[in-house]
N, C-alpha and C positions, 0 to 999 in steps of 0.2 A: 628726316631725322639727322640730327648734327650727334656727336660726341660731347657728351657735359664734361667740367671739371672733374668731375669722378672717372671719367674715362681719359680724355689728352689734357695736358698742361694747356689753360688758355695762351691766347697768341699774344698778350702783353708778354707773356714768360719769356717767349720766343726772341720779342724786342728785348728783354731785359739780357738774354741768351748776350745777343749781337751787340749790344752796348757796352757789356766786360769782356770784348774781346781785343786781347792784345794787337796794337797798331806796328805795322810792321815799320824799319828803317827807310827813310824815304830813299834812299840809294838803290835800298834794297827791292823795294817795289819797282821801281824802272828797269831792275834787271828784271824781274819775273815778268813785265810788261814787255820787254822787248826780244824775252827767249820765248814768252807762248807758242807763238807760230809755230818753233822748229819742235821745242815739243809735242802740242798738237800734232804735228806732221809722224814725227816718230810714235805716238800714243800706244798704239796698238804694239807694237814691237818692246817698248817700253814695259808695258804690264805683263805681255806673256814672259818675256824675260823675271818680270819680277817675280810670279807665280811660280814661275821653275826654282826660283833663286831661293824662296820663302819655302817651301816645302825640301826644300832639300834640307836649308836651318833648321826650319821647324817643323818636323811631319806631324807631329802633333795638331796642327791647324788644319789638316785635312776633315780631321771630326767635324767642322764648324762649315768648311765651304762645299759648295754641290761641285765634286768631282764633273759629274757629265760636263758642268758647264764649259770646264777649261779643255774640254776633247772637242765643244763645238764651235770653242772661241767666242762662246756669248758675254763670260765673264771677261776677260781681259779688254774686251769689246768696251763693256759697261764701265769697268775701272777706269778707264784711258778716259771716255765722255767724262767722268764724275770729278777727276785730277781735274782735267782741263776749264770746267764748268766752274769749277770752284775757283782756282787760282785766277779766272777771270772777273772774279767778281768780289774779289778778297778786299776790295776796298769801301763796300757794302754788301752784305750778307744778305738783306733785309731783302735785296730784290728777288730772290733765288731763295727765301724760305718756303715754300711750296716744295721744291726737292729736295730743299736739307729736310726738312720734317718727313718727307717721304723715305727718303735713306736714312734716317733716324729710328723710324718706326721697326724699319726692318732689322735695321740693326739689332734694336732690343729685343725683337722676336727671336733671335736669331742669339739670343744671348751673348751678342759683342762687348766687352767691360775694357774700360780704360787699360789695363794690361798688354792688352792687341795690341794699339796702337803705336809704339816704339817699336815691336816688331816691325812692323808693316811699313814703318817710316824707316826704318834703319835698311830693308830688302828693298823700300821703293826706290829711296836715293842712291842705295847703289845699283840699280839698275839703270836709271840714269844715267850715272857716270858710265857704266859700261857700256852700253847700248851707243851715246853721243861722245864717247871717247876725249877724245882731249879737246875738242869744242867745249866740255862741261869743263872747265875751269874751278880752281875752288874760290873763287868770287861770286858763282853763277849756281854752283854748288851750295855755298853757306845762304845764299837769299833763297833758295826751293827749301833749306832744310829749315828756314825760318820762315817760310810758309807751310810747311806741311801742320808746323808744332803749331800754327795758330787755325789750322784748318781743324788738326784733330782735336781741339782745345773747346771749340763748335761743337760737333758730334759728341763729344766728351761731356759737353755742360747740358746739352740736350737730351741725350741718352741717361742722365743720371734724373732730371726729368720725367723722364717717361717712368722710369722704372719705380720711380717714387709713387707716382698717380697709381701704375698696375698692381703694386704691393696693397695701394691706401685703401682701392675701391670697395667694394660690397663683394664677397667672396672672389678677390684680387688673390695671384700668388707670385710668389718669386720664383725664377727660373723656369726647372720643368717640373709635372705634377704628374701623376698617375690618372689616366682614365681609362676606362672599360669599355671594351665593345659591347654594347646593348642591342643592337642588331645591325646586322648585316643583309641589306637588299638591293636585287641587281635593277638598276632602270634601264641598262639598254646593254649590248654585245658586249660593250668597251667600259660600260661606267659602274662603281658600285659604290652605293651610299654605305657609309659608317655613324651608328650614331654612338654620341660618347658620353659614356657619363663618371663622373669624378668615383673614382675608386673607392675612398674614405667617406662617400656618401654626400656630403658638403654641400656648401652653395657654389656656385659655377659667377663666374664673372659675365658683365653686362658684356652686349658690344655691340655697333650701328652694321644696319644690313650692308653688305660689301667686305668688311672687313676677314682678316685670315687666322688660321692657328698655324704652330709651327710645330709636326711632327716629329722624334726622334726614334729610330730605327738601328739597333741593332741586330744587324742580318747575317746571320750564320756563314761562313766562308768569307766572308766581308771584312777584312782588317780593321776599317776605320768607321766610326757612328756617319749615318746618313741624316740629315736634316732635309727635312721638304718644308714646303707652303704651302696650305690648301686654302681656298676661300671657305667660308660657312656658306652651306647650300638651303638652310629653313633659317627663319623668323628668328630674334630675340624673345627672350620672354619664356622658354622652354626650358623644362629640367635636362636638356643635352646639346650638346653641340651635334651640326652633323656635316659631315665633308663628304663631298662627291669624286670617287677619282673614276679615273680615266686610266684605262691599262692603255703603258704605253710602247705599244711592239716596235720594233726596228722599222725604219722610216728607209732604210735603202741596205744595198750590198755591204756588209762589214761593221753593219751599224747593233750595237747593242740594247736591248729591251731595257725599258726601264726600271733601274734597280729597285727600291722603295713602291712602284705604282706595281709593279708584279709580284713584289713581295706580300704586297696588302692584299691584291686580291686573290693570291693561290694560299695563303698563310693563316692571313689575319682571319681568325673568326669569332664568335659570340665568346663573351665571356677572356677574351685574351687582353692584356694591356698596353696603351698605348702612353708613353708619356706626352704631353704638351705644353705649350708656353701659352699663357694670359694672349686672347684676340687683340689684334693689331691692326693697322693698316688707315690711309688717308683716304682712301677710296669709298665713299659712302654716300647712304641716299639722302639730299635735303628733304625732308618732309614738310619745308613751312614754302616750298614753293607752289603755287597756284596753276603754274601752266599742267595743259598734258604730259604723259611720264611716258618717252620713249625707252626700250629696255630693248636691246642689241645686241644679241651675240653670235657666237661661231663654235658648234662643239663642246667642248668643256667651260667653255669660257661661259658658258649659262648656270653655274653656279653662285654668282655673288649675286647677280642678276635675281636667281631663282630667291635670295635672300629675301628683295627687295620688294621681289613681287608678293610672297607671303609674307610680307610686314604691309603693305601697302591694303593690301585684299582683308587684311585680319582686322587693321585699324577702321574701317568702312570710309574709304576715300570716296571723295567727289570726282578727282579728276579721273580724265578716260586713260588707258592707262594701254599704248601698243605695247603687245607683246611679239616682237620680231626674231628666229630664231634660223640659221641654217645649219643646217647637219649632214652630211653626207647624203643618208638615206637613213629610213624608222627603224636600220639595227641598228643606227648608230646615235638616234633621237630618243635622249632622257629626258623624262618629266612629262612626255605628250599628254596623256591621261591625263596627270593632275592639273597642267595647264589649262587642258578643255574644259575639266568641273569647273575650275575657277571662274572660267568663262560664261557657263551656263547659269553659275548662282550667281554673276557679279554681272550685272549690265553694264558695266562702265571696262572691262577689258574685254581688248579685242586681238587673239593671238591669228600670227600671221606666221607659214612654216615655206623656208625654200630650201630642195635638196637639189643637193649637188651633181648625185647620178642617184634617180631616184629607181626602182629595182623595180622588175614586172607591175607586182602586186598591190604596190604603189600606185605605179602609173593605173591600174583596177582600179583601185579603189578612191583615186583621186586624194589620198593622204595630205597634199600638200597642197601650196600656192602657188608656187614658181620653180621653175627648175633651172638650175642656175647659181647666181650670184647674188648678194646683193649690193645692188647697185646703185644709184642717184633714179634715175627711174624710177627702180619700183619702190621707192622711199617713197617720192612722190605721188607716184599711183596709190600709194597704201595710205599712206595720211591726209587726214583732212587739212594741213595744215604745216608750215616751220616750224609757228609757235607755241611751240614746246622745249623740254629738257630732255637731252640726250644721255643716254646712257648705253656702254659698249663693252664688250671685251670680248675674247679670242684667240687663236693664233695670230702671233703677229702680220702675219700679208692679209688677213681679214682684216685688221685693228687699222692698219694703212688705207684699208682699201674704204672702209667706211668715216672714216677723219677728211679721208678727202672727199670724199659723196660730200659729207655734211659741208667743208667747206666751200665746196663750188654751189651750195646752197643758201652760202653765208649765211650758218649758223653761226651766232655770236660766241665768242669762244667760252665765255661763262656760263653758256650752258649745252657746253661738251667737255664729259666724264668720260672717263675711261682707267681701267685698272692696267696697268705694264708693268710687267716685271724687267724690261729691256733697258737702254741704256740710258743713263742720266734721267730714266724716266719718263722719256718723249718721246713721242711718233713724229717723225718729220715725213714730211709730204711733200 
């Protein structure tokens, strides 16, 4: 299943995006070409200064970005990749729309509007200048600050875009909308399904399996709105959305639970309201492709996945369709049940479970496949075959760890998917 016109702007828009984009000074471009490096090098130094700098300006902005992230350094991480990535390829866009359309997506989800932008430009450049001191020249200066204005002028002409298609579609909305908890079920220790449905009773908007909603959360004692991303965890085609979270406890000494995933699950119940943004996301299932449908995950990350699988199961597919999952152990395996049924009514999927420490009763009752990892191995053991379509997501060191199985498999990179929310959008290996 691709996204029609009614859901993303076709990709001529995208060329058309790239074709009225302001052409920088040729002087100018040789400076941004021949300071990348030291930029790059300083990247990460760069953006956390920047972050510090822009929240101090404007704390108001805190509503909008995930605090956690700037405590794990994942955000300033991402920023520095996405600066860099762009200002390298500012002299063709066209090669790099796969992640502008991807940081685009989110953007709108995320309700970013042309307003940001000069913020953001005006705390990024001077972080620069601070950060590289009087190496930043204002010669070197005036050419970043006239590529920022034709970077954000992209996002800007895309994001107005989007926003346009999500308003136009078939119960499309703007911004965020009210929806209702319609029930609340737990699938494993850690996970609990939310199903949503539009407050005002309404049509709910279309959207391709894989794709996400954007939560907002104001949480009592909390200063500033939380915004999350959750993928959709069932099929299209249903009078609700529903999202799978995952409570997310403290990961070591000093480390804080997660705000919004603990909130939803000790708080949120039937009947209470959740606002959200119109489904988003490039991440989704071709459905006009013919190979076997590999489906890959790790823990939570079997949510977009789970989309796919009951979109795929509903529509009666021909292809065989592996269902590959690892979880810790079955307190911490959502969906096994409904996985299995699918299994049993559909001859053509075939689900495969590896835990990681798999518990007594487990190891009884033989719950699983492997215990362990997954690996290149047991890809291999488990399939009949390469040729197929891949499909993955995860924690990130699972996401790594299976991109590189695949490639020392030489899977063709067109048909390796995967959802990341990390930096510039790519898993390097």
């Amino acid at each position: 299943m691709k996204p029609t016109e009614k859901q993303v702007p076709e990709k001529e828009t995208w060329k058309e995006v790239v074709k009225t984009v302001k052409e920088l000074d040729p002087k100018r471009l040789e400076i941004i070409k021949a300071t990348l490096p030291v930029v790059k090098e300083h990247g990460e130094a760069i953006t956390k200064h920047f972050y510090k700098r822009m929240f101090t300006n404007h704390p108001e902005l805190k509503n909008i970005f995930n605090m956690a992230h700037q405590v794990t350094g994942h955000q300033p991480k991402a920023l520095a990749d996405a600066v860099y990535g762009a200002a390298a390829n500012i002299e063709d866009f066209s090669q790099i729309m796969p992640v502008l359309e991807r940081i685009g997506q989110k953007h709108r989800s995320l309700q970013i509007k042309p307003e940001h932008y000069p913020i953001v430009g005006e705390n990024l450049l001077g972080a620069i200048k601070e950060v590289l001191g009087d190496a930043a020249t204002d010669e070197i200066m005036d050419a970043w600050a006239d590529a920022y204005e034709v970077i954000a002028d992209v996002f800007i002409r895309m994001e107005n875009e989007l926003y346009k298609v999500t308003v136009a579609q078939p119960g499309g909305w703007a911004g965020f909308k009210d929806f209702v908890v319609d029930r609340k079920v737990e699938e494993s220790d850690v996970i609990i399904s939310f199903y949503l449905k539009p407050k005002d009773g309404g049509e709910i908007a279309e959207f391709t399996p894989g794709q996400y909603i954007t939560v907002k959360m104001e949480i009592p004692e909390q200063q500033f709105t939380n915004l999350r991303q959750y993928s959709l965890s069932d099929r299209p085609g249903l009078d609700y959305y529903r999202i799978s979270v995952r409570r997310e406890d403290p990961r070591g000494e000093g480390q804080p639970p997660g705000v919004v995933s603990t909130y939803l699950h000790k708080h949120m119940n039937q009947g209470d309201t959740i606002p959200i943004t119109a489904p988003a996301g490039d991440f989704y299932l071709d459905m006009e492709c013919k190979l076997p449908l590999v489906l890959i995950s790790g823990g939570v990350g079997l949510t977009p996945l789970m989309s796919m699988l009951n979109t795929v199961t509903n529509q009666g597919t021909e292809r065989d369709v592996y269902w590959i999952h690892a979880a810790v152990n079955s307190k911490y395996h959502a969906f096994k049940k409904h996985v299995n049924n699918l299994a049993e009514s559909n001859k053509h999927v075939k689900p495969f479970v590896i835990y990681e420490k798999p518990t007594d009763e487990d190891r009884e009752s033989k719950l699983y496949d492997e215990e362990g990892y997954i690996t290149l191995d047991f890809l291999q053991k488990s399939l009949p075959s390469k040729e197929a379509d891949f499909y993955f997501c995860g924690p990130e060191p699972f996401m790594r760890a299976v991109k590189r199985a695949l490639k020392q498999w030489d899977i063709p990179e067109e048909r390796i998917h995967y959802e990341f929310f990390g930096s510039f959008g790519n898993l390097d290996v």
